[in-house]
N, C-alpha and C positions, 0 to 999 in steps of 0.2 A: 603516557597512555591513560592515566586513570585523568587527566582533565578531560579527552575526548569521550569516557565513557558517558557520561550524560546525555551528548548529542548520542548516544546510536541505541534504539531500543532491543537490543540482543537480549539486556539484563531483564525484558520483560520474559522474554519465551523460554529461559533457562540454557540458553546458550553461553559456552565458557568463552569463545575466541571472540575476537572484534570483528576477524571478518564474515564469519557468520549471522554475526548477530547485522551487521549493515549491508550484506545481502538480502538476508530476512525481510529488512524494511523495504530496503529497494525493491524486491519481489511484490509486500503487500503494498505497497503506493502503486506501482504498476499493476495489479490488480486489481486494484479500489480506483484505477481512473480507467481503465479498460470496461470496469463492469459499470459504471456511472455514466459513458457514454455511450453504452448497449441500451442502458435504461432510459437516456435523453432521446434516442431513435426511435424506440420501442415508444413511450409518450408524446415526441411530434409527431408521429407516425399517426397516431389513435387518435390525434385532436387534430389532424389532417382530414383523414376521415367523416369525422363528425360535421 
């Protein structure tokens, strides 16, 4: 277990278990491409527009 800690950012958010902490990511990745493609909308949308 302690070679996979590296790969899983748990150890940034103060998270003890493994799987919380690679939930966590998986959460903010799907978050951070959910909100990146509201924002790519929201921008062709506005230079559609113009």
């Amino acid at each position: 277990d302690c070679t996979r800690l590296p790969l899983l950012k748990g150890g940034d958010f103060g998270f003890t278990g493994h799987h919380a902490g690679s939930f966590l990511a998986l959460l903010s990745t799907v978050h951070t491409l959910s909100f990146l493609m509201k924002l790519y909308r929201v921008v062709s949308a506005a230079y559609v527009k113009q």
